[in-house]
C-alpha positions as CSV (number, residue, x, y, z in Angstrom):
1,X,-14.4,-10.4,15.8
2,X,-13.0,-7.2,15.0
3,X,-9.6,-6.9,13.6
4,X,-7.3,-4.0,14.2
5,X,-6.6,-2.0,11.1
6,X,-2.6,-2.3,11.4
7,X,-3.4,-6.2,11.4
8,X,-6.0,-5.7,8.2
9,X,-3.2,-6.6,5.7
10,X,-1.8,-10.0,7.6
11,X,-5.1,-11.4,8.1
12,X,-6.3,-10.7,4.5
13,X,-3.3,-13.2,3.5
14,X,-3.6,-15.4,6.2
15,X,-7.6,-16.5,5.0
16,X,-7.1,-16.1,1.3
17,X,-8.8,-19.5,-0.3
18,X,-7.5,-22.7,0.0
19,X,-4.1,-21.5,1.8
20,X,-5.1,-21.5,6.2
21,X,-8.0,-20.5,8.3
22,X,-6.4,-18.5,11.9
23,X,-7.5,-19.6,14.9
24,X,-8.7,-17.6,17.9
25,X,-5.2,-18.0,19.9
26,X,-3.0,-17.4,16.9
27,X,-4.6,-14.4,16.2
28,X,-4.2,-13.2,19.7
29,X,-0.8,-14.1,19.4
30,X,-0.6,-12.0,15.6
31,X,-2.5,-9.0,17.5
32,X,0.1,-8.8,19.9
33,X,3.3,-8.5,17.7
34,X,1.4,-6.0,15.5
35,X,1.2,-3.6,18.8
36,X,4.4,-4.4,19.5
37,X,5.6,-4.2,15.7
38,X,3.8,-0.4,16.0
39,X,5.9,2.5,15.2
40,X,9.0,0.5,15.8
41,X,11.9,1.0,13.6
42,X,12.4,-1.5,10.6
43,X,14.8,-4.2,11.4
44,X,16.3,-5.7,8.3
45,X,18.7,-9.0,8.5
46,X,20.8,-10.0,5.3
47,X,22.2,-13.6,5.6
48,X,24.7,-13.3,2.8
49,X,25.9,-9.8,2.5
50,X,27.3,-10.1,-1.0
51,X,26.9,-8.2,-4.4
52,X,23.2,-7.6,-4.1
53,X,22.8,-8.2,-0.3
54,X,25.1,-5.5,0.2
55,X,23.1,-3.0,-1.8
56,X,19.4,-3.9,-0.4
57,X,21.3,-3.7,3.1
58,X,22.6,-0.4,2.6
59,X,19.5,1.0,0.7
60,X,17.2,0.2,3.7
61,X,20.2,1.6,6.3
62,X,19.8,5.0,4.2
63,X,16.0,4.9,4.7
64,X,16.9,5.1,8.6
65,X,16.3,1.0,8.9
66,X,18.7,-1.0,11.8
67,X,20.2,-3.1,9.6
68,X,22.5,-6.4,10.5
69,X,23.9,-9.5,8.2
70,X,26.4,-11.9,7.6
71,X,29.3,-12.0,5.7
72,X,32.0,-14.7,6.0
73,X,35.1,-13.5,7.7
74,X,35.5,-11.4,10.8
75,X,37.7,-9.2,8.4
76,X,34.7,-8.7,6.1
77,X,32.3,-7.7,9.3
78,X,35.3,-5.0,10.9
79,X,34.4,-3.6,7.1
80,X,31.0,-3.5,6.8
81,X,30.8,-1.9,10.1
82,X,33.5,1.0,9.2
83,X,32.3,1.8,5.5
84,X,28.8,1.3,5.9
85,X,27.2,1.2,9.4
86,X,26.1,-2.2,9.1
87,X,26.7,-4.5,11.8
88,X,27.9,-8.1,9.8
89,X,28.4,-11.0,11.9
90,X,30.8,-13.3,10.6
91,X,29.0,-16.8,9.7
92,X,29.9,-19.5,7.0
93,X,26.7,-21.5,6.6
94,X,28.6,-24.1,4.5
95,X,31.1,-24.9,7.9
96,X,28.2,-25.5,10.0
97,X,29.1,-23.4,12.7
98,X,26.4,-21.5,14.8
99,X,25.8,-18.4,14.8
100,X,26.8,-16.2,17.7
101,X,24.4,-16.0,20.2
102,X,24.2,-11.9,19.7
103,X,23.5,-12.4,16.2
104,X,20.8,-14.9,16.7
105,X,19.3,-12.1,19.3
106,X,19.3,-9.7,16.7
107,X,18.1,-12.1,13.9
108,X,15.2,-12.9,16.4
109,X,14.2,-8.7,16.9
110,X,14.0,-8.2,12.9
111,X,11.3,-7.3,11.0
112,X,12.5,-8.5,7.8
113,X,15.0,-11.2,6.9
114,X,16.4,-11.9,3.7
115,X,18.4,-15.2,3.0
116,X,21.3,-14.1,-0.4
117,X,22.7,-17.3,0.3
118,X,22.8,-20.1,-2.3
119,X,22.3,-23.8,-2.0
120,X,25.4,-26.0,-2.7
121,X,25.4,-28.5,-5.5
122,X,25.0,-31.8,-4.4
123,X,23.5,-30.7,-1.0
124,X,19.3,-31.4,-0.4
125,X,19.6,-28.6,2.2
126,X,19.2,-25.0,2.3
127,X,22.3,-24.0,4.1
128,X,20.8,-21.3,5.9
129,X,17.3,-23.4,6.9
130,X,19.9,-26.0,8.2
131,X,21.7,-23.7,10.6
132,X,19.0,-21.6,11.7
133,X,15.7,-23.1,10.8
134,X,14.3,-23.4,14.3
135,X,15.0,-19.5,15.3
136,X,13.5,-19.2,11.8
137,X,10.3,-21.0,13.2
138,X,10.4,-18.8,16.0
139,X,10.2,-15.7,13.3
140,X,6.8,-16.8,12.3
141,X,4.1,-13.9,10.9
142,X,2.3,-15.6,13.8
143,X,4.8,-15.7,17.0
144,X,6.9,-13.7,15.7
145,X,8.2,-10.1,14.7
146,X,8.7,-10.7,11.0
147,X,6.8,-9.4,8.6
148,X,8.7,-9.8,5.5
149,X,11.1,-13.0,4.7
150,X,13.2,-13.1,1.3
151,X,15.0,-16.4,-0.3
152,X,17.1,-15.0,-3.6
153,X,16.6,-17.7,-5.9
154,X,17.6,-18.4,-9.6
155,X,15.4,-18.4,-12.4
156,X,17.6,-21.3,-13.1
157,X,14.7,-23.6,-11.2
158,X,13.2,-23.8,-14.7
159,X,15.1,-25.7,-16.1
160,X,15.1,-25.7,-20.2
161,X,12.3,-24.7,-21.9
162,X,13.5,-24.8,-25.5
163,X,13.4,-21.1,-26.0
164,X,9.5,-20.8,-24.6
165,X,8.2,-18.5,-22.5
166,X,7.5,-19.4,-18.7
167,X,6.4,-17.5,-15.8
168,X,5.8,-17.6,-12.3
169,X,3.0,-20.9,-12.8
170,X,5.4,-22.9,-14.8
171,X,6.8,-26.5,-14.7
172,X,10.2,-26.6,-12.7
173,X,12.3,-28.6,-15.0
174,X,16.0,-28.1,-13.6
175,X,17.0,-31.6,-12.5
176,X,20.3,-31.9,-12.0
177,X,23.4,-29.5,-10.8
178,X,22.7,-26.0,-9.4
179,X,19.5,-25.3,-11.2
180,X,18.1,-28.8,-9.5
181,X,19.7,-27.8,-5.7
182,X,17.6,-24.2,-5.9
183,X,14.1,-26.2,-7.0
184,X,15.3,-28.3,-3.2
185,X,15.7,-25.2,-1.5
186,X,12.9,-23.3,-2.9
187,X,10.8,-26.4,-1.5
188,X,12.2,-26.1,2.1
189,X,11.7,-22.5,2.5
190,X,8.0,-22.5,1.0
191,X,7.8,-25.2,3.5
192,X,8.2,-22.4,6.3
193,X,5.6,-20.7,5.1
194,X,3.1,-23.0,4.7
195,X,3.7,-25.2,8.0
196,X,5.0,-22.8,10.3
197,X,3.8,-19.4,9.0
198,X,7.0,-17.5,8.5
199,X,6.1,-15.1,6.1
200,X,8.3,-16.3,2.9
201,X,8.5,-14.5,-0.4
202,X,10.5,-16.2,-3.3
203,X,12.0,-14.2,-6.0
204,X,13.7,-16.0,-9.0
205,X,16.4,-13.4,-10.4
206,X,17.8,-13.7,-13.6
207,X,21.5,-13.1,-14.5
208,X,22.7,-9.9,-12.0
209,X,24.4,-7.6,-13.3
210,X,25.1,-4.1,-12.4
211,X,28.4,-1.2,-11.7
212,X,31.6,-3.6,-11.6
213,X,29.9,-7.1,-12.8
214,X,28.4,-6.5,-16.0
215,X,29.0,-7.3,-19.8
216,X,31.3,-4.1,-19.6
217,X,33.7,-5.2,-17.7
218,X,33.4,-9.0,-19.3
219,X,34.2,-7.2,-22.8
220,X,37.5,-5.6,-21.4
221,X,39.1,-8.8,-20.7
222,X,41.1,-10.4,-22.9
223,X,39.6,-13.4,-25.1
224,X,41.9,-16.0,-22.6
225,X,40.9,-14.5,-19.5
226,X,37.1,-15.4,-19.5
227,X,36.0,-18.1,-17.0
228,X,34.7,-21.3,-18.6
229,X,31.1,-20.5,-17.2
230,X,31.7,-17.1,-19.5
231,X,32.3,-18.7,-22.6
232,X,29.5,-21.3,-21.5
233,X,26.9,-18.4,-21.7
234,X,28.1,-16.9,-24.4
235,X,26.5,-20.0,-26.5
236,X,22.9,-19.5,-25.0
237,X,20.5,-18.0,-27.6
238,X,18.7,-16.0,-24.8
239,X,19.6,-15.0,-21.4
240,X,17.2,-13.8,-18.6
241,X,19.1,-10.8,-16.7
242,X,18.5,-8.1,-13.9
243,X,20.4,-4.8,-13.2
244,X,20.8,-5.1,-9.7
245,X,19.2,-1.7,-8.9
246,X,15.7,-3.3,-10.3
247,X,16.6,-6.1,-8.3
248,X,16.4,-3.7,-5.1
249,X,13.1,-1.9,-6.4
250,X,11.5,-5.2,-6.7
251,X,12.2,-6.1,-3.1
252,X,11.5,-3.1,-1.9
253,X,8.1,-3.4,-2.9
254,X,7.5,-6.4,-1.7
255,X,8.2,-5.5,1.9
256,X,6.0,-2.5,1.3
257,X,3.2,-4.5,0.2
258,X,3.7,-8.4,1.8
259,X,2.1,-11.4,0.3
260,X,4.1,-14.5,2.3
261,X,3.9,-17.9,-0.1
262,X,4.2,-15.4,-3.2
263,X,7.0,-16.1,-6.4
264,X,8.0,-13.2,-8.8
265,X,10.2,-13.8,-11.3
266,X,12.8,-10.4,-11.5
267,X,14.0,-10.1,-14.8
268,X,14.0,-7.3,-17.2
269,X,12.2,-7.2,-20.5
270,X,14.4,-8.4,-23.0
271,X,16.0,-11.8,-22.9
272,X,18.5,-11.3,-25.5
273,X,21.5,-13.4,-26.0
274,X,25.0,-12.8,-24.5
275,X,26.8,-12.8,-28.0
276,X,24.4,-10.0,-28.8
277,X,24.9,-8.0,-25.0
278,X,28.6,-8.3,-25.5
279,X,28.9,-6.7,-29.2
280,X,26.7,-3.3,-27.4
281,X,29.4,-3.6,-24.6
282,X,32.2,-3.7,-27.1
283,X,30.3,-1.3,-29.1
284,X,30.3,1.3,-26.0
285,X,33.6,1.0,-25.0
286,X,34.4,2.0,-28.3
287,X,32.4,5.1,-28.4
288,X,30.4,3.8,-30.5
289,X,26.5,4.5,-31.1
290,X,24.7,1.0,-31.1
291,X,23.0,0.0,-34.2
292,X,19.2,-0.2,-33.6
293,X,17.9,-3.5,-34.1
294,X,13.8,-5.0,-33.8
295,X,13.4,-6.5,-30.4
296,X,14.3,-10.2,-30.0
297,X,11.3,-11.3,-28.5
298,X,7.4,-10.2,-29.1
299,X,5.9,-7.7,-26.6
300,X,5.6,-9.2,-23.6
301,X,1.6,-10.2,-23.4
302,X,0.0,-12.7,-21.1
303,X,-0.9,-15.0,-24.3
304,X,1.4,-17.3,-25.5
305,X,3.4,-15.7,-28.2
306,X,2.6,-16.6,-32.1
307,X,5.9,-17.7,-33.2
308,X,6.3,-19.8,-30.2
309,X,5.9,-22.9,-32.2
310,X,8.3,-21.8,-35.1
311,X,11.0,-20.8,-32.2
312,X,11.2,-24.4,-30.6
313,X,11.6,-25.7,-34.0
314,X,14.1,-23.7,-34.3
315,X,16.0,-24.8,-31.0
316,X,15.2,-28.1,-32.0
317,X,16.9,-27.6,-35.3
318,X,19.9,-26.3,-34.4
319,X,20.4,-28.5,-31.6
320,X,19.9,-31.5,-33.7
321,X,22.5,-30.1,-35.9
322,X,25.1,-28.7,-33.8
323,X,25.0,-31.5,-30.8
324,X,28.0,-32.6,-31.4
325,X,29.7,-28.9,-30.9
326,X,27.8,-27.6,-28.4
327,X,27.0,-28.5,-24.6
328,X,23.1,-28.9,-23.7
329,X,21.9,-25.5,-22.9
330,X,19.0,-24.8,-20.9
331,X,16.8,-22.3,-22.8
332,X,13.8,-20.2,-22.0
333,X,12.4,-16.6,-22.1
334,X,11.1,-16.1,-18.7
335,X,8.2,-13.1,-17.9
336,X,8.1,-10.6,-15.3
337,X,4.3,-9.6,-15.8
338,X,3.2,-10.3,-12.2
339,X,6.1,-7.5,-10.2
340,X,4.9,-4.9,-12.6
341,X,0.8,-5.8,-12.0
342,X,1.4,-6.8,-8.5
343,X,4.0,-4.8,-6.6
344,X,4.1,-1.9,-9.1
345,X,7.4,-2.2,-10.4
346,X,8.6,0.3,-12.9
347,X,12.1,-0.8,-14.4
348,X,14.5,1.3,-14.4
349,X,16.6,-0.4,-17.1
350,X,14.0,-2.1,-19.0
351,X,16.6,-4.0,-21.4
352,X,19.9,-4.6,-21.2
353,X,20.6,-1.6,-23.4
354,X,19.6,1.2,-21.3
355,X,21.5,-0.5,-18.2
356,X,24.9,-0.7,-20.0
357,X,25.0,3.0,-21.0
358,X,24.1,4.3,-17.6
359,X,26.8,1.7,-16.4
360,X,29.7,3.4,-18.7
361,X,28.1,6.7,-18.6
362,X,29.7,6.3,-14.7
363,X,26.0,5.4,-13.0
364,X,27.1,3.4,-9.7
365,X,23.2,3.1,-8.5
366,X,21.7,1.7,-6.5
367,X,24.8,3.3,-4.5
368,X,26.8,5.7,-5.6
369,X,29.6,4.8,-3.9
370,X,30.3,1.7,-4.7
């Protein structure tokens, strides 16, 4: 049977090993939303238009995409629409209450979807899967229009690691609280993929941090004024973080090159600890040029790093002597080898270093505006 060159790429995925064989019907069914799919404009739908949702929405609405979303009030929508030509629909997930039956017309005529909304403590569901799930079905790479689906996850699914390395194959070890409510919801939506076919990629961000929510703006406040999660952080030995620009870039490239049932981990290079990212924040509000210092971590190889062993000691130690002061901390060094080797991804702001200056040098990307 011959396959259509604008449906190359779907079917490729679709018979890798070991994941599904297509069917005669289905395919027909494929072939016909790739001719409808052809030359049509990009159709982009952000459940959750919030710090980073906002910023992927407007990013594709530049690139001449129709782009819709939610956001929570009817307040917040009247503003989307007036400062950024996005039409935002109000919806709270979390009050159970529908979405409006325009919204679910244009959720259904998208091309890509991309859930920013975050699983509540306590809560097995996804709230968005649990609002919308069967127009979500309907979505499918098969019957559908969609080509590209996005869940924002947490590299928090990990769970503690003792200061190792993991990646994207790693043990999920988060078993209780937030960390535990994402591994849940990371479950449900793979479970789209592989039982109903909507195309689902899952990306596990680090800490986000960009222009208005970074370690700059955490280092003008006044010692009292930090939130108890803040000084919580502030104990961890190392911290996986993404400036919300590379967080863009990353999904960007996936919806240029779309592997449904695929996991990247978006993190930048350098897991270094918040004690140590808040002395360069202090240091640059200052005026200050930052003392170099040797990376924290080794190069960032696909082998196991040699002082692996002699690091876990280390947590080990200092846990066993400082228990009694210090809260259980989750700890690990998570990778990012397989956005750079598989989507391309060049970072932007590689550590945490180069995205602080550009942030008080007055750099407002991935919009300049905001």
């Amino acid at each position: 049977m011959a396959i259509p060159e604008k449906c190359n790429q779907h079917v490729k995925v679709l018979h890798r090993p070991g994941v599904v064989r297509i069917n005669l019907q289905h395919y027909r069914k494929f072939q016909c939303s790739a001719q409808i799919l052809e030359g049509a404009t990009p159709r982009l739908f952000v459940f959750g238009l919030g710090y980073t949702g906002r910023r992927i929405a407007k990013l594709c609405n530049e690139k001449g995409w129709e782009v819709a979303g939610t956001c929570r009030s009817l307040e917040g929508s009247h503003k989307f629409l007036q400062y950024d030509g996005i039409h935002a629909f109000p919806y709270d997930p979390g009050a159970l209450t529908p979405l409006s039956t325009q919204a679910l017309h244009t959720l259904q005529r998208s091309t890509h979807i991309l859930s920013s909304v975050p699983p509540t403590e306590g809560n097995a569901s996804d709230p968005i899967l649990a609002g919308v799930g069967p127009e979500l079905k309907s979505c499918s790479s098969i019957t559908g229009l969609a080509r590209w689906v996005g869940y924002l996850s947490s590299t928090g699914v990990y769970g503690d690691w003792q200061g190792e390395w993991v990646d994207e194959r790693s043990e999920l070890r988060a078993s209780k609280g937030k960390g535990h409510a994402r591994v849940l919801a990371e479950a449900a939506w793979r479970q789209m993929w592989e039982e109903h076919r909507v195309p689902v990629h899952i990306f596990r961000l680090g800490g986000i941090y960009g222009p208005g929510r970074s370690a700059i703006d955490a280092a003008a406040l006044q010692p009292g004024q930090a939130s108890g999660s803040q000084r919580r952080r502030a104990m961890q030995r190392c911290t996986s973080r993404c400036h919300v620009y590379d967080i863009c870039q990353t999904l960007m490239a996936s919806m240029e090159r779309p592997r449904p049932g695929a996991v990247y981990n978006v993190v930048d290079d350098d897991p270094a600890s918040r004690a140590e990212v808040m002395a360069y924040a202090k240091q640059l509000l200052q005026g200050k040029r930052a003392r170099a210092r040797s990376p924290l971590t080794e190069p960032l190889t696909k082998s196991e790093p040699s002082s692996a062993d002699e690091r876990k000691a280390e947590f080990a130690t200092s846990r066993a002597g400082e228990g009694a002061k210090r809260p259980q901390l989750e700890e690990k060094r998570v990778r990012n080898d397989l956005i750079k080797e598989e989507l391309g991804v060049k970072l932007e702001f590689p550590t945490y270093k180069e995205g602080l200056a550009a942030i008080q040098s007055g750099d407002k990307r991935p919009l300049e505006f905001f």
